[in-house]
Z-matrix of the N, CA and C atoms (Angstrom, degrees):
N
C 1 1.470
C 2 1.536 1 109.46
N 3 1.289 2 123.64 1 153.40
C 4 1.275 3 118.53 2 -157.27
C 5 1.746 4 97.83 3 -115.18
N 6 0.932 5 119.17 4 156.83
C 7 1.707 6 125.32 5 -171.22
C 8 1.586 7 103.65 6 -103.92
N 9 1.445 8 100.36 7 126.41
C 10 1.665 9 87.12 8 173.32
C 11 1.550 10 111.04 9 -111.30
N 12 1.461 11 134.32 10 30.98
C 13 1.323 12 135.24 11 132.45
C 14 1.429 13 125.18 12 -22.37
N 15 1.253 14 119.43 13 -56.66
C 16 1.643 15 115.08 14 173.53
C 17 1.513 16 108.38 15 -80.37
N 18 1.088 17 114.95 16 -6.57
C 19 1.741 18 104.08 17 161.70
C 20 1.583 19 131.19 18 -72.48
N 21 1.260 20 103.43 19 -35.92
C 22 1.265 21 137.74 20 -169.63
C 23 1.654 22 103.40 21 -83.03
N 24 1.636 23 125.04 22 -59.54
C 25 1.189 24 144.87 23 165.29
C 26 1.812 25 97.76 24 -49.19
N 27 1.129 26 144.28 25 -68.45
C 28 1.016 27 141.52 26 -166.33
C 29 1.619 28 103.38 27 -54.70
N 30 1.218 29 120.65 28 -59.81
C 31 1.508 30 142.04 29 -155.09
C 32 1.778 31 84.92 30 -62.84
N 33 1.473 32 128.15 31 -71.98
C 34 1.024 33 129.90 32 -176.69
C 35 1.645 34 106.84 33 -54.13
N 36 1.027 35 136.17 34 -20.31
C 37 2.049 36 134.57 35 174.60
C 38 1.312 37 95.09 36 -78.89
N 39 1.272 38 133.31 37 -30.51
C 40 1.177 39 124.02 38 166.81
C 41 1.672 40 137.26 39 -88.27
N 42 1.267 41 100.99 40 -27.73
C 43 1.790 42 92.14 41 150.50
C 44 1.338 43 111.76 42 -57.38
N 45 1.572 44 123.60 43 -71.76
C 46 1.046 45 127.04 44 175.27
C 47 1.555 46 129.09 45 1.75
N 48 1.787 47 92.77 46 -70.65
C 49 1.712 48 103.05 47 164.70
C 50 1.271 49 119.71 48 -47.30
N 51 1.636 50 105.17 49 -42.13
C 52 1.934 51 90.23 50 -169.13
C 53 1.417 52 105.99 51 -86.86
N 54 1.437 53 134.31 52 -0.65
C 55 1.012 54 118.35 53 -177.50
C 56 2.027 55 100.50 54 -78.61
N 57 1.402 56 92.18 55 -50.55
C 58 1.760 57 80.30 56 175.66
C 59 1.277 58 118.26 57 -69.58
N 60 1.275 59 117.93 58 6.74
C 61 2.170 60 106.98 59 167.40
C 62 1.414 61 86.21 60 -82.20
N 63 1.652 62 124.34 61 -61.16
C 64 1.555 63 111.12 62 -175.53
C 65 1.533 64 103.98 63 -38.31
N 66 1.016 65 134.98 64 -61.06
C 67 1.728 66 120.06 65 -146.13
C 68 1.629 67 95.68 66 -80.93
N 69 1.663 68 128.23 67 -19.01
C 70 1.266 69 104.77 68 161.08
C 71 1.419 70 141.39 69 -64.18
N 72 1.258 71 93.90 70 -29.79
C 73 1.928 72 133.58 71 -166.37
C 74 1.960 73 94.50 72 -77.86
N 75 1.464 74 96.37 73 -38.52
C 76 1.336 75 88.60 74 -179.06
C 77 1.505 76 125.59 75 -93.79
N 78 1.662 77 113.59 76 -2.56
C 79 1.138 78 135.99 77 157.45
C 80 1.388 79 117.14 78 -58.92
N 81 1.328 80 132.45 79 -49.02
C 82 1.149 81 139.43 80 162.68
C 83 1.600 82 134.03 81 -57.15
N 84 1.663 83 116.94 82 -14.96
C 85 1.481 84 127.21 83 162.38
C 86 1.233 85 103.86 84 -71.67
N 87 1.488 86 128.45 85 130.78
C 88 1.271 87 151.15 86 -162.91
C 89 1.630 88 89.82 87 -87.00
N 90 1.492 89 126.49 88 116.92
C 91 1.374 90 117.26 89 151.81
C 92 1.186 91 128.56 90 -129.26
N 93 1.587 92 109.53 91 53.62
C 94 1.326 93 121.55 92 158.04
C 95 1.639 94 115.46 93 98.08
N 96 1.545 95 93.47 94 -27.83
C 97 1.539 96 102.92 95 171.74
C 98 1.585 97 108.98 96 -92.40
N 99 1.518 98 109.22 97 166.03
C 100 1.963 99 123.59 98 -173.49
C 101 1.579 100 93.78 99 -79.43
N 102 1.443 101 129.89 100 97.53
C 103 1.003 102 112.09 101 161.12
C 104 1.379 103 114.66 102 -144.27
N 105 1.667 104 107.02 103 122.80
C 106 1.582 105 130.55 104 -168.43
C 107 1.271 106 116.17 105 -43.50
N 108 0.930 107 116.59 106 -13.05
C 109 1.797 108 126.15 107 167.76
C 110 1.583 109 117.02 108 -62.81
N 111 1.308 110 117.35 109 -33.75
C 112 1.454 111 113.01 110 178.39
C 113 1.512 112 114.41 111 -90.03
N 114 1.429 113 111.72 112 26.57
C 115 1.684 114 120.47 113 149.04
C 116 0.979 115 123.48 114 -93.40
N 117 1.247 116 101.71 115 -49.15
C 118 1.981 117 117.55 116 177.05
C 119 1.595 118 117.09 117 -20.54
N 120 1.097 119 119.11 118 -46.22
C 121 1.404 120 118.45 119 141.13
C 122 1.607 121 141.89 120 -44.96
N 123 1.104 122 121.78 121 -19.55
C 124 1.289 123 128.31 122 -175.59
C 125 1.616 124 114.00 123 -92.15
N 126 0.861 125 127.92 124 112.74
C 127 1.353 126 130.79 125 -169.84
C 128 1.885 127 104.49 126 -107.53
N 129 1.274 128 109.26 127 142.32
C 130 1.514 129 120.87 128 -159.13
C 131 2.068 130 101.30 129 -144.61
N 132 1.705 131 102.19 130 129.93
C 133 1.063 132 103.54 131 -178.36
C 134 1.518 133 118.40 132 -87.00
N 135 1.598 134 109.47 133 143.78
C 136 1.460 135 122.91 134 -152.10
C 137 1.386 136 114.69 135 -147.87
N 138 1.229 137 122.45 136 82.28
C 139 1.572 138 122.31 137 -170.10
C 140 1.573 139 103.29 138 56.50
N 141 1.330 140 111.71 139 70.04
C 142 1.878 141 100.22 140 179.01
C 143 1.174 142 128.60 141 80.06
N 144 1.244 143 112.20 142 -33.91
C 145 1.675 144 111.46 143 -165.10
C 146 1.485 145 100.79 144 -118.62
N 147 1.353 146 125.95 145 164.32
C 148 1.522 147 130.27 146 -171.55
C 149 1.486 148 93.45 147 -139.63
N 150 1.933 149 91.12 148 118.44
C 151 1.634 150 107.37 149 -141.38
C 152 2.077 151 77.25 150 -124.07
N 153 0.941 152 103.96 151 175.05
C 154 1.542 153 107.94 152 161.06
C 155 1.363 154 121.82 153 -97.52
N 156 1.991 155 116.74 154 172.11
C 157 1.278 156 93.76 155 -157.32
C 158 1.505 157 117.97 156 -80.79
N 159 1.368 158 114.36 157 -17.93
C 160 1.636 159 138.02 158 164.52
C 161 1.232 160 106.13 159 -32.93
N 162 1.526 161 122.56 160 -32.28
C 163 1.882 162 126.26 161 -164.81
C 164 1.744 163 88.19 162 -94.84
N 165 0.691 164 144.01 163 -28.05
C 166 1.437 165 120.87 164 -159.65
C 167 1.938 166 97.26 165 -130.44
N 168 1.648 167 132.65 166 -3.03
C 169 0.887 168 101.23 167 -175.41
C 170 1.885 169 86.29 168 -142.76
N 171 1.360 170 109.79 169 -155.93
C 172 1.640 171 130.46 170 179.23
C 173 1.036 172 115.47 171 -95.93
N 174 0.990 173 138.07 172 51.33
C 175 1.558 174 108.80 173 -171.90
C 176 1.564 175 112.35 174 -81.68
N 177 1.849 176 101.06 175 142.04
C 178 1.526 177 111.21 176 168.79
C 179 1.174 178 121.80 177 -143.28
N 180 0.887 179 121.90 178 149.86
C 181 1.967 180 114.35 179 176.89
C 182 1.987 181 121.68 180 -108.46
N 183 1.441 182 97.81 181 81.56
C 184 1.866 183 114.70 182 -159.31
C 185 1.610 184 76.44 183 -43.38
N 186 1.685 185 132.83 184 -67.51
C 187 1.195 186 108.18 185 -150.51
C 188 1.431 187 107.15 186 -136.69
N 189 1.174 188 135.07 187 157.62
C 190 1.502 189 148.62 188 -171.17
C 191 2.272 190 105.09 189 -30.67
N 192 1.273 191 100.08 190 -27.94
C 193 1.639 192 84.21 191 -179.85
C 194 1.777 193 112.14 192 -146.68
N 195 1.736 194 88.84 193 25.09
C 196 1.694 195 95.54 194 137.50
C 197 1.762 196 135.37 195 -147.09
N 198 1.366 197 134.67 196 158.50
C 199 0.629 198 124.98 197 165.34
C 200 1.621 199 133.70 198 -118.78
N 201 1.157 200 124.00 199 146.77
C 202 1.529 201 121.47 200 -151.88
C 203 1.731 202 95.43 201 -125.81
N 204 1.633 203 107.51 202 133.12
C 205 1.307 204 133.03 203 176.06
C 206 1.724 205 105.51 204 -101.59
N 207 0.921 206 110.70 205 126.10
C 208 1.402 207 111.65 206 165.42
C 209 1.529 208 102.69 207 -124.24
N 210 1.502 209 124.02 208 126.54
C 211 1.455 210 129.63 209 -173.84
C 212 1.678 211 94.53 210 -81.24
N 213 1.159 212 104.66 211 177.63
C 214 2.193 213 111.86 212 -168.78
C 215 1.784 214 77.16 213 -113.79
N 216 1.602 215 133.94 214 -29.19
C 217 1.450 216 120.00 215 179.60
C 218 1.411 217 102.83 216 -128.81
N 219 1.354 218 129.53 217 159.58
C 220 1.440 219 118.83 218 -153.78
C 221 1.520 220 77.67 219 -112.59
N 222 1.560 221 137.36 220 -15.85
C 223 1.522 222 110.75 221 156.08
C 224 1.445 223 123.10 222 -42.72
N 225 1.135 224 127.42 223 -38.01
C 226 1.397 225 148.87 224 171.00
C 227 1.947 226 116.48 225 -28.51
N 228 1.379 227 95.33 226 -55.61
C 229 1.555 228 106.35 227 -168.44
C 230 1.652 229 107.23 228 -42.80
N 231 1.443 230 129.64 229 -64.44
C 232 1.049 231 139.60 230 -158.98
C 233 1.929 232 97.85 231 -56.32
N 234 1.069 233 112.99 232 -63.08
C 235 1.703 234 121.34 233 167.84
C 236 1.377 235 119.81 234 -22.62
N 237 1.392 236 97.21 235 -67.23
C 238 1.607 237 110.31 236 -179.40
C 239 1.986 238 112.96 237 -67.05
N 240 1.348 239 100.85 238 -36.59
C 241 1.283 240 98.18 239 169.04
C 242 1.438 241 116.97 240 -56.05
N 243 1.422 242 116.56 241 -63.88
C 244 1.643 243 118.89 242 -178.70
C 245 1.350 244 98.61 243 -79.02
N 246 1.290 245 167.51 244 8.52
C 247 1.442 246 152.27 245 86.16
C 248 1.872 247 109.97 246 14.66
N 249 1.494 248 104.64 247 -101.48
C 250 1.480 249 121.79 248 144.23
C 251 1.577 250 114.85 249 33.80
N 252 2.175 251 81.65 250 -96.55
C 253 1.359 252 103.84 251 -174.94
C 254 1.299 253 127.37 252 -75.86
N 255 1.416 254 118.64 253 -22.70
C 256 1.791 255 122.67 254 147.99
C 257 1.393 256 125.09 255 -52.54
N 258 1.535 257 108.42 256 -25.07
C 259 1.632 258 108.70 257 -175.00
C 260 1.650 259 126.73 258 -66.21
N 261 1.011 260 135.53 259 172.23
C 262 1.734 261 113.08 260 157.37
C 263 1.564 262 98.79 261 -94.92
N 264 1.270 263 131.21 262 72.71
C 265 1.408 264 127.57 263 168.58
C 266 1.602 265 111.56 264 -100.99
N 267 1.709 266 97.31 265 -29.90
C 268 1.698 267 109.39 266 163.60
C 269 1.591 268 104.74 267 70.90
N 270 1.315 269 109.74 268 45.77
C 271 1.466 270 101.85 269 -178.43
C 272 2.089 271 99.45 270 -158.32
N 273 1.195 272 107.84 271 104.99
C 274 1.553 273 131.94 272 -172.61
C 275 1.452 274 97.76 273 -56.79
N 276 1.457 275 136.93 274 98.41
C 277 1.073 276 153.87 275 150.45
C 278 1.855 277 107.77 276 -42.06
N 279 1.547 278 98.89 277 133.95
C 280 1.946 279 110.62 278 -162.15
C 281 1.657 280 69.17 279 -118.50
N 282 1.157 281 101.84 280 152.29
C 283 2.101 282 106.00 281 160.46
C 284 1.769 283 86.83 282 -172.86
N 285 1.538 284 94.01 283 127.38
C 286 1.580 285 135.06 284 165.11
C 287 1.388 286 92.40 285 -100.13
N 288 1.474 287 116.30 286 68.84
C 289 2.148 288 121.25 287 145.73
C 290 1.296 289 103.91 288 50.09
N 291 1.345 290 145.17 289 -7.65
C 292 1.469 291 135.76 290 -170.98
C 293 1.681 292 93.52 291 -139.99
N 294 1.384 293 118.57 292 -58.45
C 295 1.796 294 103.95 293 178.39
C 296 1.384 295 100.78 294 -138.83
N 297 1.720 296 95.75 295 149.57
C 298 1.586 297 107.00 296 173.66
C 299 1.553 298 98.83 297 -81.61
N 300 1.353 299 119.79 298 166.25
C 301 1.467 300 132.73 299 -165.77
C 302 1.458 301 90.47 300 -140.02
N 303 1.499 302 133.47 301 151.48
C 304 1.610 303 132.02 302 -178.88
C 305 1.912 304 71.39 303 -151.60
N 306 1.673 305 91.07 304 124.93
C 307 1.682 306 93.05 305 166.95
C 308 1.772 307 87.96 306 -102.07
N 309 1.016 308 91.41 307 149.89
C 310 1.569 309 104.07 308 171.05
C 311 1.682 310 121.89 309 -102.33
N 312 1.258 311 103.13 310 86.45
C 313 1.868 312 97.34 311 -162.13
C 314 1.524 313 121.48 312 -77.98
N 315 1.434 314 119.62 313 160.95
C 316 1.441 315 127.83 314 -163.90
C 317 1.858 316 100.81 315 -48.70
N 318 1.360 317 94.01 316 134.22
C 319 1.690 318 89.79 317 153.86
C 320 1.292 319 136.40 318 -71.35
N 321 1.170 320 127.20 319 167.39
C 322 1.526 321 124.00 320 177.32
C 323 1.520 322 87.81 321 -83.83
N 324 1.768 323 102.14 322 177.14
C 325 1.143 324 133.35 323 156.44
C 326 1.788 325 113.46 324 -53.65
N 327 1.355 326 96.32 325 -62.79
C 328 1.605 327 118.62 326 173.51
C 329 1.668 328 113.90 327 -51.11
N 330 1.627 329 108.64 328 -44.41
C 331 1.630 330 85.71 329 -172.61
C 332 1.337 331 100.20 330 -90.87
N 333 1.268 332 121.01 331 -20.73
C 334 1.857 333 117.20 332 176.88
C 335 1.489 334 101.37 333 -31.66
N 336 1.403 335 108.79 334 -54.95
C 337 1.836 336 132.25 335 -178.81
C 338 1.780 337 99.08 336 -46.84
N 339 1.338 338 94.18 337 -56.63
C 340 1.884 339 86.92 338 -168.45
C 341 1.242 340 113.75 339 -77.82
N 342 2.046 341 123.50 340 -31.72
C 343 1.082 342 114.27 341 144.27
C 344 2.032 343 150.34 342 -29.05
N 345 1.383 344 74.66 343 -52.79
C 346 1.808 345 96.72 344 163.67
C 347 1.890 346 121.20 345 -43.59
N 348 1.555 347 78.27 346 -71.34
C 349 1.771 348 104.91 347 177.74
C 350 1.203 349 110.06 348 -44.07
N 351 1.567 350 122.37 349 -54.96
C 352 1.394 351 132.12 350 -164.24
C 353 1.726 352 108.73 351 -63.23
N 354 1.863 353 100.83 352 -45.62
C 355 1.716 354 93.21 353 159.29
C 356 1.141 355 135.93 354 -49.44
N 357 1.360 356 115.47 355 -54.77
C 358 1.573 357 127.92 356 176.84
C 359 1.552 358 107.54 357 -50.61
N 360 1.150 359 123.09 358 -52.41
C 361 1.495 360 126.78 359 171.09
C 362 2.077 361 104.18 360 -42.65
N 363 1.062 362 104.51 361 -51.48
C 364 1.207 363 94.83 362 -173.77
C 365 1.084 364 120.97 363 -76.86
N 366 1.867 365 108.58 364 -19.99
C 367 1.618 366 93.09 365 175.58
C 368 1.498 367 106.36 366 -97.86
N 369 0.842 368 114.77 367 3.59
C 370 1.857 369 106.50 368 158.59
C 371 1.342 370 116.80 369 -89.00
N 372 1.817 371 125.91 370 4.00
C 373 1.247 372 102.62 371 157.79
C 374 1.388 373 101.96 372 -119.05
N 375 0.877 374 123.02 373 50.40
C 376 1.756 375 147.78 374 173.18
C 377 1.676 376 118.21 375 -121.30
N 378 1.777 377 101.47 376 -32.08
C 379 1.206 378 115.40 377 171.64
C 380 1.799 379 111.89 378 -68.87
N 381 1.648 380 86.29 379 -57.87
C 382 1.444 381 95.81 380 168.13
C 383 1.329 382 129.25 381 -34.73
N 384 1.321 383 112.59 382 -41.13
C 385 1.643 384 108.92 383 -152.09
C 386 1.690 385 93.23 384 -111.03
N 387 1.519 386 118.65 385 -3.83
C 388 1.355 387 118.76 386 152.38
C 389 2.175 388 112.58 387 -65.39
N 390 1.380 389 97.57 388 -49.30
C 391 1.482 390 86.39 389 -164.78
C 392 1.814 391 107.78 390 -83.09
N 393 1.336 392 115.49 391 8.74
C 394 1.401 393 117.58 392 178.42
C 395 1.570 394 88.25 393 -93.54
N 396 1.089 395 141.05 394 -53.66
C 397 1.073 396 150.98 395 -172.33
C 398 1.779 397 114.98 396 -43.75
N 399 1.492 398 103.12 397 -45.04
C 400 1.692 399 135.10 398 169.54
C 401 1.796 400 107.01 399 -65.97
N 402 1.455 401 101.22 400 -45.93
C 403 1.740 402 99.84 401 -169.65
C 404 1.783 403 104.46 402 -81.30
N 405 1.715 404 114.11 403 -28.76
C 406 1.215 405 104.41 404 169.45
C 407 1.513 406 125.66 405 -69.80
N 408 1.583 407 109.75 406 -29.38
C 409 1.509 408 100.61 407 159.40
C 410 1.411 409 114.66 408 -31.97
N 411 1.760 410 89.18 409 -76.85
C 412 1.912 411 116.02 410 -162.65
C 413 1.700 412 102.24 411 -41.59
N 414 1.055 413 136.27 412 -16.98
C 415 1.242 414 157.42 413 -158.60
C 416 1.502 415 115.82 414 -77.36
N 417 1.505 416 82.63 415 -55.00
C 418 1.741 417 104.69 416 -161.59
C 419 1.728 418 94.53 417 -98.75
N 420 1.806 419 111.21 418 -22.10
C 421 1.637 420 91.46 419 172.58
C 422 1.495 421 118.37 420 -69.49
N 423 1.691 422 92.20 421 -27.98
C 424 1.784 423 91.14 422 -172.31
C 425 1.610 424 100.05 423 -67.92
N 426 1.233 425 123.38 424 -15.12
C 427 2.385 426 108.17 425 178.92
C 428 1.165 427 81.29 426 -59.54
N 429 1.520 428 114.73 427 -62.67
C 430 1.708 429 95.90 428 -158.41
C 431 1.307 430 146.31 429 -76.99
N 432 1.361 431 104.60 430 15.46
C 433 1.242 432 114.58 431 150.02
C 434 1.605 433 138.41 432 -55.60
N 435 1.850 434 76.76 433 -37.17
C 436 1.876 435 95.61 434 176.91
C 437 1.240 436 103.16 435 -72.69
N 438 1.212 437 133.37 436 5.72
C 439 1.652 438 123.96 437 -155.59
C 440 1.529 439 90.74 438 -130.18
N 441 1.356 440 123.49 439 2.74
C 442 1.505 441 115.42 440 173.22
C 443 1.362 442 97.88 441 116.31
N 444 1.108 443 147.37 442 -38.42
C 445 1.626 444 144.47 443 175.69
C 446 1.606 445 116.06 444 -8.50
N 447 1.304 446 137.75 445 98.91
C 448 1.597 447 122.60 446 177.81
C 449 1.308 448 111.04 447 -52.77
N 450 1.478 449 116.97 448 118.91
C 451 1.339 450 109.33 449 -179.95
C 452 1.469 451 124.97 450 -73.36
N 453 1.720 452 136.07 451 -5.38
C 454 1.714 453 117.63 452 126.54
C 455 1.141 454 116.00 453 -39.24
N 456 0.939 455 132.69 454 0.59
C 457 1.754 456 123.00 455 178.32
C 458 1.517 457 108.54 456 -107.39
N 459 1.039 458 80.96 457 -54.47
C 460 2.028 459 83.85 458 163.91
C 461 1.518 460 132.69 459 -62.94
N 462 1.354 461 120.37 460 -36.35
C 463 0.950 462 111.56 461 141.95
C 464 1.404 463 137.18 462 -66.71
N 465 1.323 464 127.10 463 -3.47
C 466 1.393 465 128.94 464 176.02
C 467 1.563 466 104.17 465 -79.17
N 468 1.309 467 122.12 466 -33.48
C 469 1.088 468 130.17 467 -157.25
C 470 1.466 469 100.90 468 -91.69
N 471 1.072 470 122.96 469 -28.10
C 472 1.398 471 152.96 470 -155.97
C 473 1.763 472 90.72 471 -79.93
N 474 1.328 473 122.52 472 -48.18
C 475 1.334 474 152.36 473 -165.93
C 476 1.812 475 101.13 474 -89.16
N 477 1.513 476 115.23 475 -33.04
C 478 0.989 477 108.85 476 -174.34
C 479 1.668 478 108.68 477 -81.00
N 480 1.175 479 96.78 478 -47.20
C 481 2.026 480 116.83 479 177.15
C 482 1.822 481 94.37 480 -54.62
N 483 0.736 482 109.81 481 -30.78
C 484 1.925 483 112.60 482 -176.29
C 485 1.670 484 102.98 483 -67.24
N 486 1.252 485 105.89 484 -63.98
C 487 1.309 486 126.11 485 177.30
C 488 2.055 487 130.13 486 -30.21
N 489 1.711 488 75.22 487 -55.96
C 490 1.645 489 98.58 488 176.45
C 491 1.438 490 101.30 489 -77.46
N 492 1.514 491 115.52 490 -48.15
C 493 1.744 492 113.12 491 175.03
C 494 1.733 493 120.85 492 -36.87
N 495 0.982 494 81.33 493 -64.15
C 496 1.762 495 92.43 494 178.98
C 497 1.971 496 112.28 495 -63.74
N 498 1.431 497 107.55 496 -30.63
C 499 1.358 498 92.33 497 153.94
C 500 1.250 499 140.08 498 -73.31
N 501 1.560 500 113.78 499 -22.29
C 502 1.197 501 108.75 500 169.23
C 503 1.283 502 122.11 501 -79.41
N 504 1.479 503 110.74 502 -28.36
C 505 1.432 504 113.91 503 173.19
C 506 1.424 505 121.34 504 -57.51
N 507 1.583 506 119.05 505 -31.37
C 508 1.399 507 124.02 506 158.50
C 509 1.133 508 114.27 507 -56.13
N 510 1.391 509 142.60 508 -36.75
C 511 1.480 510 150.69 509 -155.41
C 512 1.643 511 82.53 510 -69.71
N 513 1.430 512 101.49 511 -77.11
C 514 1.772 513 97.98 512 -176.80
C 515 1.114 514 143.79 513 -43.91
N 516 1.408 515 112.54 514 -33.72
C 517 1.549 516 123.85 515 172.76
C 518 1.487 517 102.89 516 -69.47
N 519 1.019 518 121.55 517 -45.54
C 520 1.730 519 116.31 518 175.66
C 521 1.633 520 101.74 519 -70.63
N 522 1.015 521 137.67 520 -49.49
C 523 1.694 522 111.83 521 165.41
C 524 1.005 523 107.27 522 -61.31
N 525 1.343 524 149.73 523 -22.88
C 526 1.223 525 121.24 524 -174.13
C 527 1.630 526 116.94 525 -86.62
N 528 1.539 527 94.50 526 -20.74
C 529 1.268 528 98.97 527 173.53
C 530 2.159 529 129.24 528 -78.05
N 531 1.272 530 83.34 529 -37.51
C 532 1.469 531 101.63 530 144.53
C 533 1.662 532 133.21 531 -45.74
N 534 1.438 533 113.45 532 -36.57
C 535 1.485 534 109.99 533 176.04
C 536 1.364 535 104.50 534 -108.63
N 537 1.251 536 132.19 535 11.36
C 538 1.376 537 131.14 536 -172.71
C 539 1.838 538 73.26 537 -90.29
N 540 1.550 539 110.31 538 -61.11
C 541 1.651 540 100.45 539 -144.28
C 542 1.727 541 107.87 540 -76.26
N 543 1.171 542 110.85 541 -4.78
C 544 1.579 543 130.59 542 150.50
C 545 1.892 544 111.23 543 -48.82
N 546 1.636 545 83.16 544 -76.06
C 547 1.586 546 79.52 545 173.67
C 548 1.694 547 134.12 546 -35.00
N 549 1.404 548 90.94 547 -59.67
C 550 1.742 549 102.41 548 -174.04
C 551 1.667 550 123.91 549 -69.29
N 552 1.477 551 102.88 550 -23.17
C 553 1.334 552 125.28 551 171.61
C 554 1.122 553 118.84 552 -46.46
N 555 1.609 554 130.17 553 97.66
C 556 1.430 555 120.32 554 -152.20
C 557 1.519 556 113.52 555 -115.42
């Protein structure tokens, strides 16, 4: 008889994953506050290799709507500046020769809106790739049925993959609900 523990274990490693691409993906929507996460994306060249800006500089945020770069070599500054302004981070880097400064300015009404939207978009394809994740279980219990599996067992399991689904799907709606009220928070 075949065990469906690693079905179940797999299915759940894989929500898992998409829940932390959501909380990265959602790290990167700008909501008005200084937060060092919407660099993490920006990649900057460094002896050859194109490292991020975290590898070669400081980043900190002294107060709620700026954030401050300090490079580890002051060859550095000019890089990270046009880095920056190539990125889609959308925010014009100031630097006085020792640190770049990124003020982070008020949102509109309007992009709060496109901000918003752009989350929800992501957590519905986060939702998505939770319940594909759930039907490939349910999927792989029904082979093993053909293979001898008692089907009370399959449906238990069937019930169990349901179970974890809907928890993860809660996980998301509360981040998502969480960065919506981030967003609008003015």
């Amino acid at each position: 008889m075949q065990d469906v523990k690693p079905i179940l274990t797999e299915a759940e490693e894989n929500m898992e994953a998409t829940l932390l691409f959501l909380d990265e993906s959602l790290a990167h929507i700008r909501a008005g506050k200084a937060n060092p996460r919407i660099l993490d994306g920006v990649k900057v060249e460094y002896y050859g290799s194109h490292v991020p800006i975290s590898n070669v500089a400081t980043v900190t945020t002294p107060d709620a709507k700026t954030i401050t770069i300090q490079p580890w070599e002051k060859g550095l500054i000019g890089i990270l500046e046009k880095a920056i302004l190539n990125s889609d981070v959308g925010i014009t880097p100031m630097n006085n020769g020792e640190i770049i400064r990124l003020s982070i300015p008020p949102l509109t009404e309007e992009r709060r809106k496109q901000l918003v939207k752009q989350a929800r978009h992501e957590g519905e394809e986060a939702k998505i790739s939770v319940r594909n994740a759930r039907r490939e279980a349910i999927d792989s219990l029904k082979k093993l049925i053909k293979e001898g599996l008692p089907e009370d067992v399959e449906k238990d399991a069937e019930a169990s993959a349901q179970k974890v689904h809907d928890k993860y799907i809660k996980k998301i709606d509360d981040m998502l609900a969480d960065k919506e009220k981030e967003i609008m928070t003015v």
